[in-house]
C-alpha positions as CSV (number, residue, x, y, z in Angstrom):
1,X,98.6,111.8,108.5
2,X,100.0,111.7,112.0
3,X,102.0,114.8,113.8
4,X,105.4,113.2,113.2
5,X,105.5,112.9,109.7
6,X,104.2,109.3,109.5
7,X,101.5,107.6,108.0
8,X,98.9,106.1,110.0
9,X,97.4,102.4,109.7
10,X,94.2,103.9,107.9
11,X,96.5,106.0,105.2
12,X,98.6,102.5,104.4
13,X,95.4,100.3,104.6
14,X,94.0,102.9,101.5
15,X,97.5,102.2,99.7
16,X,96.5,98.6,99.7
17,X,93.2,98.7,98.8
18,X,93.7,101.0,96.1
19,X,96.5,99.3,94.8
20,X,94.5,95.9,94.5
21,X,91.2,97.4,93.3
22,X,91.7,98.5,89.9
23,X,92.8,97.5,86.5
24,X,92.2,93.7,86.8
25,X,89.1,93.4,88.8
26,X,87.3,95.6,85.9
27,X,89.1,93.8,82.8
28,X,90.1,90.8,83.0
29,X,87.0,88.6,83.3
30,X,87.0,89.3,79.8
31,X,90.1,87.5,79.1
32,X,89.0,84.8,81.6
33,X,85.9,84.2,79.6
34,X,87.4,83.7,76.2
35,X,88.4,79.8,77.4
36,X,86.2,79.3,80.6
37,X,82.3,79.6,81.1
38,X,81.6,77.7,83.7
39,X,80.6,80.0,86.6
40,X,82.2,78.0,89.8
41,X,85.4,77.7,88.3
42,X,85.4,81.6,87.3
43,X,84.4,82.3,90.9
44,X,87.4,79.8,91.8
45,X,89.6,81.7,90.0
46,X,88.9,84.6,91.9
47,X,88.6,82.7,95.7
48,X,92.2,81.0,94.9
49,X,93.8,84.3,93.8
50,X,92.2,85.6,96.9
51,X,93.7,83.0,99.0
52,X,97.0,83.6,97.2
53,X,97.1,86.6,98.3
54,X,96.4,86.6,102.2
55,X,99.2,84.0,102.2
56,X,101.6,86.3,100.1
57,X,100.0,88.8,102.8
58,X,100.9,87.1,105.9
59,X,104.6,85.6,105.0
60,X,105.0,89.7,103.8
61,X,103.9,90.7,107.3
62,X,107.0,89.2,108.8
63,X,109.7,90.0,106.6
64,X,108.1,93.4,107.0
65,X,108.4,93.5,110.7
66,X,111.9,91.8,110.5
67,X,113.4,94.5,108.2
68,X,111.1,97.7,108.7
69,X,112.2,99.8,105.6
70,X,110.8,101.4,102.3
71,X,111.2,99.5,99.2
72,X,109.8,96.6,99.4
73,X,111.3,93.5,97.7
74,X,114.0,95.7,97.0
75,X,114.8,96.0,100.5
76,X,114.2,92.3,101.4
77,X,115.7,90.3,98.5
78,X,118.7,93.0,99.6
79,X,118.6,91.7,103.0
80,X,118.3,88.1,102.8
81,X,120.1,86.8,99.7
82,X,122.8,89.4,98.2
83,X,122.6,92.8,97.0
84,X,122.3,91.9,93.3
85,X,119.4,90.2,94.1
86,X,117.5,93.1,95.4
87,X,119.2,95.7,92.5
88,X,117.0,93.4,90.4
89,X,114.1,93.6,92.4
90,X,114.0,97.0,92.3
91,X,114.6,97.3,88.6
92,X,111.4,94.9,87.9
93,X,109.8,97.1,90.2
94,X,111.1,100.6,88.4
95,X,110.7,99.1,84.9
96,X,107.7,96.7,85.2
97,X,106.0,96.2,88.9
98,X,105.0,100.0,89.0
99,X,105.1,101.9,85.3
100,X,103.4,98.9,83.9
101,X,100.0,98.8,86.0
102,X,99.9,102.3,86.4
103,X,99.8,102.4,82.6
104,X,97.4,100.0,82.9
105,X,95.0,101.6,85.3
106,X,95.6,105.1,83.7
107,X,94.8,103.4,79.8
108,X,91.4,101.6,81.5
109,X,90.4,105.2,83.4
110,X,90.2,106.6,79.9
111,X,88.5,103.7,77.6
112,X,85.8,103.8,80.5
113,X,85.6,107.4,81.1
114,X,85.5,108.6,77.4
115,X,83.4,105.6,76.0
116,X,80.7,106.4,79.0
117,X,80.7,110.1,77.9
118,X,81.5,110.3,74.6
119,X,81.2,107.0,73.2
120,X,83.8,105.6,70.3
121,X,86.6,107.6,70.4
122,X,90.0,107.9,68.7
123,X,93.1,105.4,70.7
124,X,95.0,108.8,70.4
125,X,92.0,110.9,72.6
126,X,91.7,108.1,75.4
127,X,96.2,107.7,75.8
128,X,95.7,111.8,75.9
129,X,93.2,111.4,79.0
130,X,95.1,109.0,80.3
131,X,99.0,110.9,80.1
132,X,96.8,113.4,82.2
133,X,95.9,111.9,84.7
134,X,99.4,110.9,85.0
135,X,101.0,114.3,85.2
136,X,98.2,115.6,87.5
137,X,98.9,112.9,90.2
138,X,102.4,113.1,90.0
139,X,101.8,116.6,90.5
140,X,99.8,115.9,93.5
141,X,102.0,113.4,95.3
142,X,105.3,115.0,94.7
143,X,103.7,117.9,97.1
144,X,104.3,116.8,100.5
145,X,102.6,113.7,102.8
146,X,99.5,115.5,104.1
147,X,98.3,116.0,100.2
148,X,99.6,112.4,99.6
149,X,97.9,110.9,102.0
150,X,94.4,112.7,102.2
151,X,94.1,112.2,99.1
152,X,94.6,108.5,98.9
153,X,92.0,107.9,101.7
154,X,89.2,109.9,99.7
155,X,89.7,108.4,96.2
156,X,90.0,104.8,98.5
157,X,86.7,105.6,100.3
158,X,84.9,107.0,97.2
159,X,85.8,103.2,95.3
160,X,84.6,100.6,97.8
161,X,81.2,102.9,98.3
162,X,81.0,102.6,94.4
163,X,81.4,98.9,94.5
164,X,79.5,98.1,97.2
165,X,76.2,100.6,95.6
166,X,76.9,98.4,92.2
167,X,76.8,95.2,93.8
168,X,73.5,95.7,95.5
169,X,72.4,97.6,92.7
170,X,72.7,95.1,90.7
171,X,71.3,92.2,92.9
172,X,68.2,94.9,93.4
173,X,67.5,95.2,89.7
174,X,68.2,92.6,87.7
175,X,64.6,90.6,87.2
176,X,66.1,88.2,85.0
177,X,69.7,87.3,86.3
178,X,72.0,85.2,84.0
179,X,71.4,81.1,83.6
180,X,75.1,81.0,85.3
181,X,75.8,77.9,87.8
182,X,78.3,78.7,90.3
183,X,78.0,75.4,92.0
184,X,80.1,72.8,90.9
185,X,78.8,70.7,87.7
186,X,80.5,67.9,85.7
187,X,83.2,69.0,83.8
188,X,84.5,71.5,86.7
189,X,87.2,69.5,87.8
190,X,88.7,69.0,84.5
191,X,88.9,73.0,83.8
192,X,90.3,74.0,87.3
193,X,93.3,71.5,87.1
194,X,93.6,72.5,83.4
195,X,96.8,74.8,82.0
196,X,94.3,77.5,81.0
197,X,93.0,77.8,84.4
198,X,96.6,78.1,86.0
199,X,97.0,80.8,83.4
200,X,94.0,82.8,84.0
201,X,95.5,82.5,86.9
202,X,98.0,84.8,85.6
203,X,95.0,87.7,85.3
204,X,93.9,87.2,88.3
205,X,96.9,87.3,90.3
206,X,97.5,90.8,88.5
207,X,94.3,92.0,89.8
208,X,95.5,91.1,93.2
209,X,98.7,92.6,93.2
210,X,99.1,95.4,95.5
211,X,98.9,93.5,98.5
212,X,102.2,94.3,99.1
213,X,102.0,98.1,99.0
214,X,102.3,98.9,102.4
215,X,106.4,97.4,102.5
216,X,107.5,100.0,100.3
217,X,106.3,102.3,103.0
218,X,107.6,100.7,105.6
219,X,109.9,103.4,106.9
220,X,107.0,106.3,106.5
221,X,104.4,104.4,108.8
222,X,103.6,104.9,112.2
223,X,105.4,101.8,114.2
224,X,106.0,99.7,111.3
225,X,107.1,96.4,113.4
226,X,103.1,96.0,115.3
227,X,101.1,98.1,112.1
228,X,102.6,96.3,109.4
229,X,101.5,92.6,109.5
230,X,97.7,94.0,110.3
231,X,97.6,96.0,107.6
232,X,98.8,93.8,105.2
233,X,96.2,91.3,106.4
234,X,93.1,93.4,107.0
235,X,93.8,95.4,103.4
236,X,93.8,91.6,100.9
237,X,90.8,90.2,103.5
238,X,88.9,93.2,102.3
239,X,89.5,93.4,98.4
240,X,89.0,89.8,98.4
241,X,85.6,89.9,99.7
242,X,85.0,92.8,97.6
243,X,86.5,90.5,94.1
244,X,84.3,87.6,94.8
245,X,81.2,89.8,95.3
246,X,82.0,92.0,91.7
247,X,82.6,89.0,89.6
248,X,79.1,87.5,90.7
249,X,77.2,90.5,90.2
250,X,79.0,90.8,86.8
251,X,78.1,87.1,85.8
252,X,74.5,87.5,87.4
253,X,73.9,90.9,85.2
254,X,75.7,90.5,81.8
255,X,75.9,87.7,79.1
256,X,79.3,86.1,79.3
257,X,79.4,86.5,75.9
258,X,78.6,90.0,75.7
259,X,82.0,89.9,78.2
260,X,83.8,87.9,75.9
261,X,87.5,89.4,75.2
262,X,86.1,92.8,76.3
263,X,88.4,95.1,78.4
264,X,85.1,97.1,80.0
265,X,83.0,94.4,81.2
266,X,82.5,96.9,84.0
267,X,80.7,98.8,81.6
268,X,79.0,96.4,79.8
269,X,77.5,94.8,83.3
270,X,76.2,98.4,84.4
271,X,74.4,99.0,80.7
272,X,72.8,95.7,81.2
273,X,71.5,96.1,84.5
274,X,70.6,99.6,84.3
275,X,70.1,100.5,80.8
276,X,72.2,102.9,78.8
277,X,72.2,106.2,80.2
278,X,72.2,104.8,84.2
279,X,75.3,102.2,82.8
280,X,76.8,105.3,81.5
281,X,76.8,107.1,84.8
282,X,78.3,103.8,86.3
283,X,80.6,104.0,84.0
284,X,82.0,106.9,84.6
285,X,82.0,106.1,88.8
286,X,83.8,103.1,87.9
287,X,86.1,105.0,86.0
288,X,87.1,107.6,88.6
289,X,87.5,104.4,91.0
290,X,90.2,104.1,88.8
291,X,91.8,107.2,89.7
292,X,92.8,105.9,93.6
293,X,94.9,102.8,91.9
294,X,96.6,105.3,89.6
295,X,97.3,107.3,93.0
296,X,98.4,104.3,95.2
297,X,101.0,103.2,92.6
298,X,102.1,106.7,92.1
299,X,102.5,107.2,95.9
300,X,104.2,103.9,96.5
301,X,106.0,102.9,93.3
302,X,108.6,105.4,93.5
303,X,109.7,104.5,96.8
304,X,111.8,101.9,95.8
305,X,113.6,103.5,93.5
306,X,113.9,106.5,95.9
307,X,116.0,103.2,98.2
308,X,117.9,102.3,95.0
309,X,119.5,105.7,94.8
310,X,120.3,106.0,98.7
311,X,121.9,102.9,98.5
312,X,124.0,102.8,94.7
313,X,126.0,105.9,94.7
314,X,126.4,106.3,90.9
315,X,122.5,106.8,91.0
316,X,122.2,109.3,93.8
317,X,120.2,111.6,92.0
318,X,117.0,108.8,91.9
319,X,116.9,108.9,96.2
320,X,116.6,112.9,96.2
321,X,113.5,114.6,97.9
322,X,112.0,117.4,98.6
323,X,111.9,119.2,101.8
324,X,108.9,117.3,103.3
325,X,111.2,114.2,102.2
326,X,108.7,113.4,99.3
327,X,110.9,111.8,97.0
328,X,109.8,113.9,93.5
329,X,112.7,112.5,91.2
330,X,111.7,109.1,91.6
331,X,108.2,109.8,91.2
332,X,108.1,111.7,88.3
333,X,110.5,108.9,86.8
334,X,107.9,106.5,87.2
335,X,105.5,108.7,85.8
336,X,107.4,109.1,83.1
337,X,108.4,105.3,82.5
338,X,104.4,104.6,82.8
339,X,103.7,107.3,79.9
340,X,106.2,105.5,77.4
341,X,104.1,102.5,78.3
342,X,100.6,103.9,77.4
343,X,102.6,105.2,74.0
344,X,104.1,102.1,72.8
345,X,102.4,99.0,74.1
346,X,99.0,97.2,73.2
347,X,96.7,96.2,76.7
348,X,96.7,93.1,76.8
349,X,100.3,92.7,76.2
350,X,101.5,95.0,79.3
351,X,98.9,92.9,81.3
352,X,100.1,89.4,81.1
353,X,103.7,90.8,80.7
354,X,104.0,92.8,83.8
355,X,101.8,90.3,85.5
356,X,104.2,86.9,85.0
357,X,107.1,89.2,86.3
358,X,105.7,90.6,89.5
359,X,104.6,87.2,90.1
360,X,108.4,86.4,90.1
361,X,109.3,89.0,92.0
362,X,107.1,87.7,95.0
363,X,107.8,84.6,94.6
364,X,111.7,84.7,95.1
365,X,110.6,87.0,98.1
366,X,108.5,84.5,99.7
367,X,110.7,81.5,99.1
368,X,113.2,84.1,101.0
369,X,111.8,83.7,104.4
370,X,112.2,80.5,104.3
371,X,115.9,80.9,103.7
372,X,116.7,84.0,106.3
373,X,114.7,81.8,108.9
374,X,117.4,79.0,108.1
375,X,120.2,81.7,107.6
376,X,119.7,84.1,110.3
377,X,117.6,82.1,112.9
378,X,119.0,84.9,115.4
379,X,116.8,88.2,114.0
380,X,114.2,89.4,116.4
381,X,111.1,88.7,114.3
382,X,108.4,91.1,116.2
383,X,105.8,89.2,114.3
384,X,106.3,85.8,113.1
385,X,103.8,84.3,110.1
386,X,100.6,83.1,111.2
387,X,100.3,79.0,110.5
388,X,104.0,78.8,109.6
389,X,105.2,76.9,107.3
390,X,101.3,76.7,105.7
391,X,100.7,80.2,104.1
392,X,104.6,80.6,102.6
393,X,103.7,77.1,101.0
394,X,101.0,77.9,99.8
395,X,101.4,81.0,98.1
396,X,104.9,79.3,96.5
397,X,102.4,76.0,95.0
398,X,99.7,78.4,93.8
399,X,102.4,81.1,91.8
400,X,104.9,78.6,91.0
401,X,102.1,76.2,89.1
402,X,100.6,79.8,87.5
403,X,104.3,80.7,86.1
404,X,105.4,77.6,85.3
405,X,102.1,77.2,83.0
406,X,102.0,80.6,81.9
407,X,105.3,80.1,80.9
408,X,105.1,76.8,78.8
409,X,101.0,78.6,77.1
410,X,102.4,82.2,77.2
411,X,106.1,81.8,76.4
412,X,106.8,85.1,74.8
413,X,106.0,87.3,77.9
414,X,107.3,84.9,79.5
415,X,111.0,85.3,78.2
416,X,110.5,88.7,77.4
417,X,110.0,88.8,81.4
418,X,113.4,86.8,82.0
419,X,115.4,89.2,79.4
420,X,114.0,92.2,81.7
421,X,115.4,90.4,84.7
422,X,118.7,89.7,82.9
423,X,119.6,92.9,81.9
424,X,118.7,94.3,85.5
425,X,121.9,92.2,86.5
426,X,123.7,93.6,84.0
427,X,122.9,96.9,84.9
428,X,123.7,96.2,88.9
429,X,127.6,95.2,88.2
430,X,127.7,98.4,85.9
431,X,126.8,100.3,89.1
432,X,127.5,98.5,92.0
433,X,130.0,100.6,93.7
434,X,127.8,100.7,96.6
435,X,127.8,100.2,100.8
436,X,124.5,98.4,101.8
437,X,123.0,99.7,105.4
């Protein structure tokens, strides 16, 4: 935390990070493995996410720069096409982008943490450990910046040290590594052009999201136009590496179909590389990773709903913070949206749910900067995207082939995900008495 007030470039790099690494990079190769077990395209799945990502990353980093303030797609889809196209953004965001993986991360903190100590336990005990952890980092980050952020960079620092000690841990012990071939074989080709593949896709791209953290921060970072595109870059490079590395060392430790459908393959790859009670321990570090994601989505979530209520008078009450401008009503709102979720909703189903819409939600975004180039050729742009038109197009081929499949294979989150969208309109012209900055 700088003098001023601000966060500094190591602060938002943790957000992003933290964001990434969590839920999906200790879950969903589970789901992944029910219709694929060939070992390149899994790692595929993961590189192409990855790559995704940076591209997602770097057409962010200028829209970022162009209009430095909190809220994200909120802000830009504001901006660029109309101000009912940003009210929407920001609902998905409220109601879906945030609660729902914060859920997530909080219900997989708990089926870790209490199967490693306690083993089989009650669906009651583990959504009590997780509604917990909830309240106590809502507590937390409604304090003021220098708790917010310190506490971020710890939990950040304590989960890539985790990962990286598994990894090698792993590649140390394991005699006897799993017959996987991650070098392309016959038959390869046919799965990664496949409509299952684009909708593992769908996992994946969950797991990844986060990259876009640091833009709901935007107005809370030190020199947003020259910090933002960097840390947007440097944060995805990172977890990527980190992904591809964690997926091997799961595939070279565990039997895929020991994996198979499993939420904890964490777990599962640290029992069978280091026996039971060493797995356990692993277990539980891998669980606390857990807490920093909960954290980041905590501490950046409720930003956008903060810009909502500046913006739409008849929801004032949503933009009001403290006096270290921490806004607390929005947070605990999303807190409290997140703990419905963990009440009332089944895992899997909150995963590929909330993952199809964010997916959206960026995608509209990205297609923006085409548009507000075209549009508004005029705007100083103190950083312009790297490779332009290359990384915008893409991100837009990669997520528009995952919807589109995940939509036609998946098709009831799918349209659940467009009535969520829907009624976000009609919620914007039943309070759209509003002045946009």
């Amino acid at each position: 935390m700088s003098s001023n007030g601000k966060f500094r470039y190591t602060t938002i790099t943790a957000v992003i990070v933290a964001n990434m690494i969590g839920t999906g990079v200790f879950t969903s190769l589970g789901f992944q493995l029910v219709d694929i077990r060939s070992g390149f395209a899994l790692l595929l799945l993961w590189a192409v996410g990855g790559l995704a990502a940076l591209c997602g990353a770097i057409s962010y980093a200028e829209l970022g720069a162009t209009y430095p303030r909190s809220g994200g797609e909120y802000n830009f889809l504001t901006r660029i096409y109309h101000p009912a196209a940003g009210f929407v953004s920001g609902w998905i965001s409220a109601a879906v982008g945030f609660a729902a993986p914060t859920a997530l991360a909080a219900m997989t903190f708990a089926a870790y943490f209490t199967t490693s100590l306690f083993g089989d336990v009650s669906a009651t005990v583990e959504r009590l450990f997780a509604i917990v952890l909830l309240v106590v980092l809502a507590a937390v980050h409604g304090t003021n910046h220098r708790y917010s952020g310190g506490t971020q960079v710890i939990f950040t620092a304590l989960k890539i040290v985790v990962i990286l000690v598994f990894i090698f841990a792993t590649l140390l012990v394991v005699d006897s590594p799993q017959p996987v071939v991650f070098s392309p074989i016959e038959g390869d080709l046919s799965v990664v052009t496949s409509g299952t593949f684009a909708v593992a896709l769908t996992y994946v791209n969950f797991a990844y999201s986060g990259w876009n953290a640091a833009t709901y921060l935007s107005s809370e970072i030190e020199n947003p136009q020259r910090t933002l595109p960097w840390v947007l870059i440097t944060g995805t490079s990172i977890v990527t590496l980190l992904y591809l590395a964690l997926n091997f060392s799961f595939l070279y430790t565990a039997p895929m179909d020991a994996m198979v459908g499993e939420v904890e393959v964490g777990a599962i790859a640290a029992q069978a590389a280091f026996g039971e009670v060493a797995g356990g321990v692993f277990g539980v570090a891998l669980a606390l990773l857990l807490i920093s994601t909960v954290s980041a989505m905590t501490m950046a979530g409720p930003r956008v709903i903060q810009v909502i209520g500046e913006d739409f008078p008849r929801l004032r009450s949503l933009g009001k913070v403290n006096a270290d401008g921490i806004p607390t009503t929005a947070i605990y709102l999303q807190s409290s949206i997140a703990v419905l979720f963990i009440l009332s909703s089944t895992f899997e189903s909150i995963l590929v749910f909330a993952g199809f819409t964010m997916a959206l939600n960026t995608f509209v975004t990205v297609l923006g900067l085409f548009y507000t180039r075209w549009k508004n050729p005029e705007l100083e742009r103190p950083y312009k995207t790297f490779l332009y038109p290359l990384p915008p197009i893409i991100f837009l081929a990669l997520t528009g082939w995952t919807l589109s499949f995940t939509l036609i294979m998946r098709p009831v989150e799918g349209l659940f995900s467009l009535g969520v969208i829907a009624s976000g309109l009609v919620f914007y012209f039943l309070t759209s008495q509003k002045s946009v900055s």
